[in-house]
C-alpha positions in Angstrom: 31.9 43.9 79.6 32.7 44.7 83.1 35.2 47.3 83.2 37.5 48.1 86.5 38.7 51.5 86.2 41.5 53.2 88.9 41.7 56.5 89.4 38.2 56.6 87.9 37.0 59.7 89.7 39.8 61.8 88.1 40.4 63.7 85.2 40.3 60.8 82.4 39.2 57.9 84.5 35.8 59.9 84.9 35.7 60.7 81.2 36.1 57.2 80.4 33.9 55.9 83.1 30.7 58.3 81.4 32.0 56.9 77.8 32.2 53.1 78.9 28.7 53.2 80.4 27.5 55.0 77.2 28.4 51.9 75.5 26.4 50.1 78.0 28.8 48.5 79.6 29.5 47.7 83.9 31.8 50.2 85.2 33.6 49.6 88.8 35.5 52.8 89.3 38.3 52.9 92.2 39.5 55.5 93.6 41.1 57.2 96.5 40.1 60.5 96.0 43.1 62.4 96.7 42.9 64.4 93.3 39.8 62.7 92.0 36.2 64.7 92.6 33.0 62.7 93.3 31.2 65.8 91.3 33.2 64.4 87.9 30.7 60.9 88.9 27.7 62.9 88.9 26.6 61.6 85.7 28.1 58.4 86.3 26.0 58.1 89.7 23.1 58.1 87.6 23.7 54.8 86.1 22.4 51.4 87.7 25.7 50.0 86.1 28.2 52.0 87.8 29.5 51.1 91.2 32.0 53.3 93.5 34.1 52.5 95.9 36.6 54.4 97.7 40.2 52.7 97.9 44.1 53.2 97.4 45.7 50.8 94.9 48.9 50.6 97.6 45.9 48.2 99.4 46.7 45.5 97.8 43.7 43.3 99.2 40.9 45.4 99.0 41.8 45.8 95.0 41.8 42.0 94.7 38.3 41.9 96.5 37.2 45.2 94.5 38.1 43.5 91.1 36.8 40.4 91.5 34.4 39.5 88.5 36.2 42.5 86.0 36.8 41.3 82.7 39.3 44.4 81.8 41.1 47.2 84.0 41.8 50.4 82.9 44.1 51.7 84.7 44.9 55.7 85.2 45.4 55.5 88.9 48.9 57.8 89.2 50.9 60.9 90.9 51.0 63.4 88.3 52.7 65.7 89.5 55.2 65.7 87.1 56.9 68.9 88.3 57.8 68.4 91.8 59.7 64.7 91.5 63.0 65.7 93.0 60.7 67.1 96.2 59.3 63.5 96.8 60.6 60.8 95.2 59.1 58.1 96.9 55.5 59.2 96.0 56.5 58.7 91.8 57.7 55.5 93.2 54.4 54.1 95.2 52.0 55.9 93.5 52.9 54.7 89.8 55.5 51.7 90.0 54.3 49.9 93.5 50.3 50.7 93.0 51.0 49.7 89.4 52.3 46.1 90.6 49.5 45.8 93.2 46.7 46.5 90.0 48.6 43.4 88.1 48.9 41.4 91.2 45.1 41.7 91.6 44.3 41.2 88.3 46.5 37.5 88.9 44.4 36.5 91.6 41.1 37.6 89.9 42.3 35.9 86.3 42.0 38.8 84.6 43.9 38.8 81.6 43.4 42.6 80.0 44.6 46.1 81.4 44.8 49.5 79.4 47.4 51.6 81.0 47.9 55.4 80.9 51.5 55.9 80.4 53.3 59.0 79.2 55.4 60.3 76.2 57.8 61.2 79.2 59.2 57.7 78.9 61.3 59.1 75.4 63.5 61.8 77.9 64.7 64.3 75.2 64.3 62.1 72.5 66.5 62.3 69.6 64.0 61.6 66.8 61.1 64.1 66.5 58.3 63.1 65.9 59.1 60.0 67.9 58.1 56.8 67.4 57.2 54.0 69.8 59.8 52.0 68.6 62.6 54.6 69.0 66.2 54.8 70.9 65.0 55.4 74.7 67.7 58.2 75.9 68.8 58.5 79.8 65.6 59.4 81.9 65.3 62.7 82.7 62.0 62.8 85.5 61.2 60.6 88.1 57.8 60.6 86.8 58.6 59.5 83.6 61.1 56.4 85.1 58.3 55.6 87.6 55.9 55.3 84.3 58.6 53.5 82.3 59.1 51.0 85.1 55.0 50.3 84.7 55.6 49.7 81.4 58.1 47.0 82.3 55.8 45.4 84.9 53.2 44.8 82.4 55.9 43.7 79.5 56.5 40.9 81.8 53.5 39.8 83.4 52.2 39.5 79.7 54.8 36.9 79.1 54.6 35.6 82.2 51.4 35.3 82.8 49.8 35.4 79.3 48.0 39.1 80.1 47.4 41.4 77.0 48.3 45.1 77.7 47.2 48.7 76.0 50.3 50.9 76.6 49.3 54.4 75.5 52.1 56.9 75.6 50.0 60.0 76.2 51.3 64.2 75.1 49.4 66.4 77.7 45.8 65.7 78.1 43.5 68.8 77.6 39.4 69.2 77.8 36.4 68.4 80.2 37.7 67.7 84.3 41.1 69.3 83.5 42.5 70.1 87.1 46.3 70.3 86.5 48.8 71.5 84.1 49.9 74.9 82.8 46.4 76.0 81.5 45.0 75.5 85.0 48.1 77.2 86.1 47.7 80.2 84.0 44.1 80.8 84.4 44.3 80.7 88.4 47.5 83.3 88.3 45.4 85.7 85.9 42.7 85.7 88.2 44.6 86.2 90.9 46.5 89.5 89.0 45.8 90.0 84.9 48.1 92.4 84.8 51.4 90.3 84.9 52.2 86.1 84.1 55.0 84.7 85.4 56.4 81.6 83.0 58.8 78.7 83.7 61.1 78.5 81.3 61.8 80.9 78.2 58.0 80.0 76.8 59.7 78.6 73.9 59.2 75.1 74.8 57.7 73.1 72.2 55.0 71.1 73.3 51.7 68.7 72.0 48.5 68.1 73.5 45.2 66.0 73.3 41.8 67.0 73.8 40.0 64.5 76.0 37.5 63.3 73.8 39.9 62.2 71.0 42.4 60.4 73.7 39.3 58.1 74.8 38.6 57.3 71.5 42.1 56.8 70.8 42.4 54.5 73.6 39.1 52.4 72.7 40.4 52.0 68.9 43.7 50.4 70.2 42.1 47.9 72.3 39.2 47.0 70.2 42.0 46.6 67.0 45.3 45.8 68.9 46.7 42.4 68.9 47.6 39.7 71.4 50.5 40.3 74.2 51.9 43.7 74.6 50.3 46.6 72.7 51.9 50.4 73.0 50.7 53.6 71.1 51.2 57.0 71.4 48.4 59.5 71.6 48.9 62.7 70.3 48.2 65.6 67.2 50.3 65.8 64.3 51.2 69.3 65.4 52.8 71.5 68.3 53.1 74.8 69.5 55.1 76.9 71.7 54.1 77.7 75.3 53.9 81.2 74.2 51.6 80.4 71.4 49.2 78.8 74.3 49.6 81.7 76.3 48.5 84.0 73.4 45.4 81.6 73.1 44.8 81.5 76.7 44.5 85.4 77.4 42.6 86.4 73.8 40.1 84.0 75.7 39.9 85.7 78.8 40.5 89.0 77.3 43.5 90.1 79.4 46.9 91.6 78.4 49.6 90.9 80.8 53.0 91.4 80.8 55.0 88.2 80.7 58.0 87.8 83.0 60.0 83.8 82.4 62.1 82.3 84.5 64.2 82.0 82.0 66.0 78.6 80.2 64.8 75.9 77.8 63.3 73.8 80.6 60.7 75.0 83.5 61.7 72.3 86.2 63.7 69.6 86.2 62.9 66.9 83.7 60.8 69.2 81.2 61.2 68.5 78.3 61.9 71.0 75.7 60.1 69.3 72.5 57.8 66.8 72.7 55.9 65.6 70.0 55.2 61.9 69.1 54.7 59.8 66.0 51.2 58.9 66.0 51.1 56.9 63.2 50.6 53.2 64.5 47.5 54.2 65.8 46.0 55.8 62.7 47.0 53.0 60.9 44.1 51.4 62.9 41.4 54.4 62.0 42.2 56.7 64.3 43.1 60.5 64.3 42.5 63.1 66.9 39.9 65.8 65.5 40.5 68.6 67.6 43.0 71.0 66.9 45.6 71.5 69.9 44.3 75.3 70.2 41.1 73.9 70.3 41.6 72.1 72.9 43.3 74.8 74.6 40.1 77.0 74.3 37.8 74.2 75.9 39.8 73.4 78.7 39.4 77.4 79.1 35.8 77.0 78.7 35.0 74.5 80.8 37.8 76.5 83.8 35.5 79.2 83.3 32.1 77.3 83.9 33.6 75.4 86.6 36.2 77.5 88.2 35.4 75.5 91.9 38.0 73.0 90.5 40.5 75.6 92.0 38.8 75.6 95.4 39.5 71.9 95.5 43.3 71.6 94.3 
């Protein structure tokens, strides 16, 4: 297979890239390294079957000449910053709705009939069922991010009945692992190395939350395209468990051996749009043979692990 991936110098776009061409496959990776880091394709670089090449997918053009000869896209090419919506709207809006068009327009002109798309479990708002399903009531957005991603998911509804694609929808919790370079661990670990004697935290820290270690969201991913269907396919990705904010933070500095005292912000949510509780149903999924392996504190400690090792990320962001 010839894979075209977007965003395939960032965090999970390089991950996959390295695990597609471990499979021995041809991997095209786009990107426009704006968050992505050529050192996350040094392993990538190596390989005769991967090719680079530096582009925006708002250039419609030069993604339908970059694509040409793809048999699948995956696509992760997205703003993610999640926190800071209501500061630029626009870029939720062009980044993730209008890029996401141009990556299914390109795909049209190339006859490509396959895409994998990294959504979010953002799309549920405050959902009313917990754990929630793919399938359940979709409440009154609450982020732009999460709209913007919702809106995707309606470009590629349609273009699979109108044009006869077949789509991997995976509604993603937090990612964690390998090439993490945003979100609240990355957060936390630059402010305690800044001062380890205090931690400021949005919110009351009793937000619940779920995450994913890397490793078992790419093999999440590959089991629902190698064993979903025709037409429109969505799953969510996540553990069947969740912790607090707080617990994470208790995680976090046993790791790095600090005690500081916590100050919050106060309030259920830490910006506008967070969600309180988030943990998803992840049951269609295993029904296919799937199930993450890692622990969420697991995950936790190697994203730590790997900040520790690698702690030029923050040089860079």
């Amino acid at each position: 297979m010839r894979y075209f991936v977007t965003g395939g110098a960032g965090f999970i776009g390089s991950n996959m890239t390295d695990r597609l061409l471990s499979l021995g496959n041809e991997v095209i990776v786009y990107d426009n390294f704006s968050t992505g880091r050529m050192e996350f394709l040094e392993e990538a670089h190596k390989n005769p079957k991967c090719t680079w090449i530096k582009g925006d997918c708002l250039d419609e053009d030069k993604l339908v000449s970059s694509m040409a000869g793809c048999d699948f896209v995956f696509h992760f090419a997205a703003n993610a910053d999640v926190r800071m919506g209501c500061e630029h709207p626009k870029k939720d809006l062009e980044q993730n709705t209008v890029a996401t068009f141009h990556v299914l327009e390109a795909m049209r002109a190339n006859n490509i009939k396959k895409i994998a798309f990294s959504s979010t479990g953002s799309v549920y708002g405050e959902a009313k069922i917990i754990p929630t399903p793919e399938d359940g009531p979709f409440p009154i957005q609450t982020s732009l991010y999460g709209a913007s991603k919702l809106a995707c998911e309606g470009l590629i509804a349609a273009y699979c009945e109108g044009f006869e694609f077949t789509s991997y929808i995976f509604r993603f919790v937090s990612i964690l692992g390998e090439r993490y370079t945003h979100g609240h661990i990355f957060d936390f670990y630059r402010k305690l190395k800044e001062d380890e004697s205090q931690l400021y935290v949005l919110g009351n820290g009793k937000q619940k939350k779920s995450y994913l270690y890397i490793g078992d969201c790419l093999e999440g991913m590959l089991t629902g395209v190698e064993k979903g269907g025709e037409g429109v396919n969505i799953f969510n990705l996540g553990t069947d468990e969740y912790c607090e904010v707080n617990d994470s933070i208790k995680w976090i500095t046993k790791k790095l051996g600090v005690s500081p005292r916590l100050s919050y912000a106060g309030g259920e949510r830490g910006w506008v749009g967070d969600n309180p509780f988030i943990y998803l149903d992840t049951k269609k999924i295993q029904n296919l043979g799937w199930k993450a392996e890692y622990t969420i504190r697991e995950g936790v400690l190697k994203t730590v692990e790997y900040l520790e090792k690698n702690e030029w990320v923050f040089d860079v962001r």
